[in-house]
N, C-alpha and C positions, 0 to 999 in steps of 0.2 A: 499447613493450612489452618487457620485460626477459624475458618468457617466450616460446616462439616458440609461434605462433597454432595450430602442426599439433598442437602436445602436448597441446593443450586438446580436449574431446568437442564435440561436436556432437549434438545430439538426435535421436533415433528417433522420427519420423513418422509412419511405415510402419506400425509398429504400431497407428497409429489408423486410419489410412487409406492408402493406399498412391497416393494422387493424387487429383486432381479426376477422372478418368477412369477411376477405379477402380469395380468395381460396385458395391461396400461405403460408396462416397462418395454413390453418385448412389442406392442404396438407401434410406441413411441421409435424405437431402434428399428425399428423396420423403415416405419416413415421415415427416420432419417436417412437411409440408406435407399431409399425410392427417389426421397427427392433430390439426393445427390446423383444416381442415375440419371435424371432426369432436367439435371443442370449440366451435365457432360457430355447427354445425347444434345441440347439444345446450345453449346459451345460448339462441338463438331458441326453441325446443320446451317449456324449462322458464320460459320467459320473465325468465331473469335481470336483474335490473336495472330491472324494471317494476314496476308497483302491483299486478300483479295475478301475479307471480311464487312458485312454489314455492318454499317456507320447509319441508320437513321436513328430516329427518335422513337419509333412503336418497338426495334430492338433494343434499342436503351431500358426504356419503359420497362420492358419484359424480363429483360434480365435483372435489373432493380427488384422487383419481384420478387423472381426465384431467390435470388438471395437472401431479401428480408425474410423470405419463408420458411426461406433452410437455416438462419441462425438463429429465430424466433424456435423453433422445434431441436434443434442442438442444444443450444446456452440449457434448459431447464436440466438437459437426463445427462450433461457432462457435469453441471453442479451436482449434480446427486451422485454420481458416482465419484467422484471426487472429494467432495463432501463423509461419505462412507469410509474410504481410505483415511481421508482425515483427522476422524476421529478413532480412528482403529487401523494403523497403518501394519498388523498383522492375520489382518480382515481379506486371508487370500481368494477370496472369490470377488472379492472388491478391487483386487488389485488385478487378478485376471482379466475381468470386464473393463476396467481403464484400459489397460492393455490392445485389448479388442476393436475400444471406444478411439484410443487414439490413432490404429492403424486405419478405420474408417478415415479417420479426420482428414489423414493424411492425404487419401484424395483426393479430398479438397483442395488441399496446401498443393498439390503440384497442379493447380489448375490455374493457380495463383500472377506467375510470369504471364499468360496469355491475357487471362481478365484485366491487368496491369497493361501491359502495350494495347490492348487496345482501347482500355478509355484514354490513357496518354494521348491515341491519335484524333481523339474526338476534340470537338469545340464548343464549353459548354452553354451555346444562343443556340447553336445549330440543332442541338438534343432537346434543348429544354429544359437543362440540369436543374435550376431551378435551387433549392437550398441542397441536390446532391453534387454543387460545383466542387467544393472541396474534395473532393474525390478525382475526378476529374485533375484538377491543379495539384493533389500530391502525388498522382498518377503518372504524370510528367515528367518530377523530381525521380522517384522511384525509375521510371523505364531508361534514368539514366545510368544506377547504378544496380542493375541485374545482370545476373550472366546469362549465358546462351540456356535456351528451355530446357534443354538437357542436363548440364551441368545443375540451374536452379531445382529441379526434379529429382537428381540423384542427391541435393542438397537433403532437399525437405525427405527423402526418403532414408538417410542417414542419422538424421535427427534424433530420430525414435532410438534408436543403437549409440549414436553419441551426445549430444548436449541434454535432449529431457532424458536421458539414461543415468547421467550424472545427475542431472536436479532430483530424478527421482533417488538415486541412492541418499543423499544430503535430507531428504525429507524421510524416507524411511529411515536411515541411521538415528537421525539426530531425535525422531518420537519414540525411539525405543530406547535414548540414553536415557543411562541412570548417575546419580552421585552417593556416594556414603556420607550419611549425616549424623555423626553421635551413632554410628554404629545400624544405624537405621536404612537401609535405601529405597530412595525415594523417585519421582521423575523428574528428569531434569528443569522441565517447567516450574515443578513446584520449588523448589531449589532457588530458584530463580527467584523468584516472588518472594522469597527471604530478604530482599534487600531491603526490602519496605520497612523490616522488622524494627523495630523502636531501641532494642536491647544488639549494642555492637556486637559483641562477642559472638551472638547468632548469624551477625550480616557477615563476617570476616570468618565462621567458619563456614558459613555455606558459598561465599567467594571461594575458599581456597578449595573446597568439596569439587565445586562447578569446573573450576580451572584443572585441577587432577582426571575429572570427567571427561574436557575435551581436549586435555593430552594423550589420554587410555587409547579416543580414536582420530589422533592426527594425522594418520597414514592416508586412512583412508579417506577424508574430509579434504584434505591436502589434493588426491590425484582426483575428486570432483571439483575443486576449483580451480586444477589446472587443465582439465579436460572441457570442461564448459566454458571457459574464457582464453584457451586454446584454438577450439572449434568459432567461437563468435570473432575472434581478430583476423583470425583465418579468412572467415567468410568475407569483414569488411574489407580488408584489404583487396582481394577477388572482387568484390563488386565495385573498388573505387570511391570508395570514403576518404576523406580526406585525414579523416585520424577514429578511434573507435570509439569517441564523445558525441560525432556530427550524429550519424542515424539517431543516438539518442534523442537530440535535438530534435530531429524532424519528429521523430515520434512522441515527442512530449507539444510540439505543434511550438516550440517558441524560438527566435533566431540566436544566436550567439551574441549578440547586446543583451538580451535579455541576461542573459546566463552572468554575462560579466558584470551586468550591473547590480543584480540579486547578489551575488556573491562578493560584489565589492561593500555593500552595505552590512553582510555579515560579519568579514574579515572587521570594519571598523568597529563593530561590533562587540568583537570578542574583550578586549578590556574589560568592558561593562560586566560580561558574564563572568570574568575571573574575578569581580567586585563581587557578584553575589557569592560565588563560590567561595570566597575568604570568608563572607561575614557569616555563613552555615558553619564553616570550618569553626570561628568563635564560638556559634550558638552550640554547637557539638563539645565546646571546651577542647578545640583542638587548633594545633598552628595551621595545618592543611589538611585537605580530602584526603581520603585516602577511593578507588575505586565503588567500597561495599560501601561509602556514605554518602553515592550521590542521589540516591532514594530513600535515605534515611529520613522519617519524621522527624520533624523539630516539636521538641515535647520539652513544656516549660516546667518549672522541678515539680511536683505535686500533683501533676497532670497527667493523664495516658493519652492516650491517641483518640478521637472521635472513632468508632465499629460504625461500619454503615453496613446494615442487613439489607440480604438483596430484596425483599421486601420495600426497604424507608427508601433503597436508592430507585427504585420502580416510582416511589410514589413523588419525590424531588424530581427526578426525570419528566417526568406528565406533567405536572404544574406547574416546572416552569419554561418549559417547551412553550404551554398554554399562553404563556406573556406575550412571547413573540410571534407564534403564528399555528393555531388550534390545526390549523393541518399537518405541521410535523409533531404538535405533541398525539392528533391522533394516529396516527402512522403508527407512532410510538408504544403505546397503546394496544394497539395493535397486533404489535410486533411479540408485547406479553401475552398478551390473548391465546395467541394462537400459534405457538409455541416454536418463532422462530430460532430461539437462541441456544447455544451447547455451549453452557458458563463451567462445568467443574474442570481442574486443572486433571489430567491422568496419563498411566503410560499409555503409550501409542497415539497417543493425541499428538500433533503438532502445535509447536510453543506458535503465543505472539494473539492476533487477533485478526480479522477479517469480517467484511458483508460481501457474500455472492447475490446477485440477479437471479430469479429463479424463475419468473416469468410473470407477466399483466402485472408488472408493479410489487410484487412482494418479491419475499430476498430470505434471506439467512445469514445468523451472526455468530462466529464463531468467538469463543473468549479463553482467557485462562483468568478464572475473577477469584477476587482475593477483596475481602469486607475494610476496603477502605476507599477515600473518595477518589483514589488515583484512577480504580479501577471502574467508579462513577464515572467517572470523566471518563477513558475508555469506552464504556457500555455508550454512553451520548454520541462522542465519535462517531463509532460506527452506526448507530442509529441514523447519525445523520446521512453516511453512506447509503442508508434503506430508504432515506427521505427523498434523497436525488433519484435512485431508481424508482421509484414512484412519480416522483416530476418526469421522471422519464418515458411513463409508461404507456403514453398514446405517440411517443413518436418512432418513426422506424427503426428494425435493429439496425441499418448502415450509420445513421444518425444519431446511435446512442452510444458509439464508442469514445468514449471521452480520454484524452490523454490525460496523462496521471497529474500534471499538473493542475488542470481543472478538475479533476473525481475528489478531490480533498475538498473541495469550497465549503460544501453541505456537513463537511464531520468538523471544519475547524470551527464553522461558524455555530452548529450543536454546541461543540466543546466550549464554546468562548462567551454561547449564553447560562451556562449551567454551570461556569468558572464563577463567573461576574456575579448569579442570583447567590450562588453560596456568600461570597462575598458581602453582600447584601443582607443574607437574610442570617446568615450564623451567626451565634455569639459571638465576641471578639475574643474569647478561647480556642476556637474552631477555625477563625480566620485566619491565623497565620499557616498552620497547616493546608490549609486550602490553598492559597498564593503561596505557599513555598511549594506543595505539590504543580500547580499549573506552570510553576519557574523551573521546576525538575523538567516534566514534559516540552516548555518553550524551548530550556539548555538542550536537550539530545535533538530538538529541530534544525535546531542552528550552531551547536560548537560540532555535537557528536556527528550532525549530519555531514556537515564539512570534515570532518574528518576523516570518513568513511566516504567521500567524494574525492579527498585526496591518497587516498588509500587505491583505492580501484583504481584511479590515473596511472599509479605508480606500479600496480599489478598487471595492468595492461601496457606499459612501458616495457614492461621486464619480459613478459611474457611472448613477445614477441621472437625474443632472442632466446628462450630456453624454459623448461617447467623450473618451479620454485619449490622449494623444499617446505618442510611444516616451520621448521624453524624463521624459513627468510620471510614467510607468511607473517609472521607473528612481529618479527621485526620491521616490517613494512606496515605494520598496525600500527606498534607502540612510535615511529616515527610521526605519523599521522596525529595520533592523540596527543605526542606531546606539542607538536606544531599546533594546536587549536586550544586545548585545555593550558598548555603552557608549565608554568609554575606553579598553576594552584590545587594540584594533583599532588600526592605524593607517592600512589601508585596507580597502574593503569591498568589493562583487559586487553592482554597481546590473542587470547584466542577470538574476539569480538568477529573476525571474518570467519572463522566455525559458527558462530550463534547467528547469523545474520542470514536466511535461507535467499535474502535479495538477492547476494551474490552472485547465485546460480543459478536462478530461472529467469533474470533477467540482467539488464547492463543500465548503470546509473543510476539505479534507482533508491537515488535519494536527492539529490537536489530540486526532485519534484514535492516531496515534505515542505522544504523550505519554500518555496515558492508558494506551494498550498495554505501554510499557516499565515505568510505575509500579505497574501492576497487576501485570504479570509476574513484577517483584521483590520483591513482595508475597508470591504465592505461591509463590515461590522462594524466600523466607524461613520459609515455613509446612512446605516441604520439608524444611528445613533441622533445623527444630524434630522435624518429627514421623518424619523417614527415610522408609523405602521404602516404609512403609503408606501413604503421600500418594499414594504414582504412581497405586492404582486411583481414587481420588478426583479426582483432578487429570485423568484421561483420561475419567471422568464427567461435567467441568465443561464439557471440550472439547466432547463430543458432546451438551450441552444448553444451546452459545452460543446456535441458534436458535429456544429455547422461551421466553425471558424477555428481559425486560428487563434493562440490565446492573445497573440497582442489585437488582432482586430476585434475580438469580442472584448476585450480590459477597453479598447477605444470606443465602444458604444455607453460605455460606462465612464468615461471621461477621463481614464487612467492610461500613464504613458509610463508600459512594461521597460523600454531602453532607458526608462529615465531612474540615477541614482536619487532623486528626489523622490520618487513614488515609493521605491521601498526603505528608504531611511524610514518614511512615516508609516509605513505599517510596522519597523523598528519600536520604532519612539513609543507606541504603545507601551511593549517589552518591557522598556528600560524604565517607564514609569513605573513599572512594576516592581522591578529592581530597587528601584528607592524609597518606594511604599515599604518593602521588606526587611532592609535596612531600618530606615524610620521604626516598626514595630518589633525588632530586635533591640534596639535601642532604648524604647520606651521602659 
């Protein structure tokens, strides 16, 4: 790490709770556990989930309630403990209390099948649903494919022991790998973030350090993503999915047009990106990529790399947040202040980046940062994720669960206005690095995402009929990459499903990226057209990701999700970029 780890924040905790032995902690966990009592006494009494259950509107009402009560009082003391583990995933009194936290939860979860059949049976005029119809109407979907109470209940109570058992091993193993570097070792994150490095010889030895790392533990990496994607094909199939892509679908809220049409505008795509990827390969003085040079700076001879101190990126962040809309650059602001963010790279941390919901509108951001703009872009991101929970913050918890294809809008469109001002505002020494970093970031949206879309297809194909080895794992990787990256690779990242923790605590999740970054610059482009009158509209869209569907909310906006026309042209951005990059390689 070229920055030193004390210059970086650390996050304020204390603010939410001030320890597990805090009275504010053990308050909190009590209320939660009262008022989930008290959602189970009030399910039995109304007889939820029976043939002979209350169907009016004042038990609608009421139940709505309870609920918003209990995940408004939840979401905060499960981030926090989670959050604890996360940064210190040998923090066993943190991992205890998860422990604790999630066998609570659990009761919830098997109350889940009743509350499901019966808003299924309701009619949302007759309630009064009102903007809580969507619930209602996926309620429907859902009461078709659950098993009997029973069986769903011994489901969710097996869970704990099998699929989050697995996710949690993949998360504790994988924060406490290490690599040998020059004799050194280090965490595997910071390792990681070697790619960026300006100097080959450091990228390609901490590739081959990294890659030795997750062979040392592919045993056990291996039987967590056949046990967690075991346990999920398992389950769909029992509940009558038609394959184990659909649930994703419904839970990302968009139909299977959508899906194909997104992805048929990437696939024509890909050319274009093996076009930039050759002319890097030039500017590198090389015939092709190899893996450790897809984050490689483009450094023109004489030149180093722009250091951005987390400091200069705080103060580029605010200002030009400030252009577009003073309420996400004060959010932002904000977010320095008052010390949402845990930016140093270390062991026991978990790699990658995150914003949690922490309650009334603020959040926490988890990073692994490293002083260059990639990791600017990054820090905005997720800023923007903190900007959505804030837009989010007067409406109900039922109403604020956004599917992931929507939770991106707010981080792509941060990212793509603090791409654009660099662009703008830097020297044309600085520039090319900047657009080659944002074309770095665009490529893993759309080659590597698809790859790793077609990767899991093909894990859950196989999986079906038998567990998979570490080996066939890795060869079912390097298939995928080379079907997306093509020719313009010369080597690839067969361990990429060990590094990837999506894998395992969830299914599909990534073709929601893609979707998020094409939408984003969609309405990024609609800003563009229409100026400053778009921010009250565009912060209107935010706070009603979780009232609609994504194509009927993209249609209040005038966007038509089945149509290959609508994402070619949030494409066509892209590739202008592509040729801009070209062009100043050239020059």
């Amino acid at each position: 790490m070229s920055q030193a780890i004390t210059e970086l924040p650390t996050w304020d905790l204390d603010a939410l709770f001030p320890g597990f032995e805090s009275e504010k902690f053990r308050s909190t966990w009590n209320q939660v556990a009262g008022q989930l009592q008290d959602l189970q006494e009030f399910i039995e009494r109304h007889r939820i989930g029976r043939d002979d259950a209350a169907t009016d509107r004042a038990t609608f009402e009421a139940l709505l309630d309870k609920l918003n009560t209990f995940g408004d009082t939840l979401g905060p003391l499960f981030a926090y403990v989670l959050m604890r583990v996360d940064t210190d995933s040998a923090d066993a009194e943190a991992q205890a209390k998860l422990s604790e936290l999630e066998l609570l939860h659990l009761e919830f979860q098997k109350l889940r099948p009743r509350l499901q059949r019966w808003l299924a049976g309701l009619e949302a005029e007759a309630v009064g649903a009102g903007d809580y119809r969507i619930l209602i109407e996926e309620a429907k979907v859902l009461a078709q494919h659950l098993m009997s109470e029973a069986e769903e209940v011994l489901a969710a109570e097996l869970s704990l022991s099998g699929g989050r058992a697995w996710v949690k091993l993949h998360g504790n193993l994988t924060s406490q790998i290490t690599a040998v570097l020059n004799g050194e070792e280090q965490p595997i994150t910071a390792v990681r973030n070697l790619a960026m490095h300006p100097d080959e010889a450091v990228r390609k030895a901490a590739y081959e350090a990294e890659l030795k790392a997750w062979k040392a533990n592919e045993v056990a990496l291996a039987a967590a993503l056949n046990g967690y994607k075991g346990e999920v094909s398992t389950l769909n199939r029992k509940r009558g999915w038609e394959d184990d892509l659909a649930p994703a679908l419904f839970e990302n809220r968009i139909g299977r047009k959508t899906l194909e049409a997104l992805q048929q505008a990437m696939v024509e795509s890909l050319p274009h990106w093996r076009r930039y990827f050759a002319a890097k390969a030039r500017a590198l003085g090389k015939e092709r990529l190899d893996w450790w040079d897809l984050f490689a700076p483009i450094v023109r001879p004489g030149q180093t790399p722009k250091k951005w101190s987390w400091e200069e990126g705080r103060r580029f962040i605010v200002e030009h947040l400030s252009g577009f809309s003073q309420a996400a650059a004060d959010l932002a602001e904000r977010a320095y202040a008052e010390g949402w963010m845990d930016a140093p790279p270390r062991k026991g941390k978990v790699g990658g980046a995150y914003c949690t919901p922490v309650g009334q509108g603020a959040s926490r951001i988890l990073l692994n940062h490293e002083d260059s703009f990639e990791s600017i872009s990054t820090l905005a991101h997720e800023l923007g994720h903190a900007y959505h929970n804030y837009c989010l913050r007067e409406v109900p918890y039922l109403l604020r669960q956004e599917p992931m294809t929507l939770a991106e809008t707010a981080s792509i469109m941060n990212e793509t206005v603090i791409g654009e001002a660099a662009l703008r505002v830097l020297p044309p020494a600085d520039q090319l690095g900047v657009l080659e970093g944002g074309l770095q970031s665009a490529a893993q949206v759309i080659v590597d995402i698809h790859s790793r879309f077609l990767f899991e297809q093909a894990v859950f194909a196989r999986r079906r009929a038998r567990e998979l080895s570490a080996e066939e794992f890795c060869g079912l990787m390097l298939e995928a990459q080379q079907a997306t990256y093509g020719e313009a690779l010369a080597t690839y990242h067969p361990y990429m499903w060990a590094v990837k923790g999506h894998y395992y605590g969830s299914n599909f999740y990534n073709f929601p990226y893609a979707f998020g970054l094409l939408f984003g610059l969609a309405l990024y482009q609609r800003y563009r057209q229409e100026g400053p009158g778009f921010v009250a509209r565009y912060e209107e869209l935010l706070a009603s990701v979780g009232r609609y569907p994504a194509e009927q909310l993209a249609a209040r906006f005038g966007f038509d999700l089945e149509s290959v026309a609508f994402w070619r042209e949030g494409m066509a951005v892209l590739l202008a970029r592509i040729e801009r990059f070209e062009a100043l390689l050239n020059q």
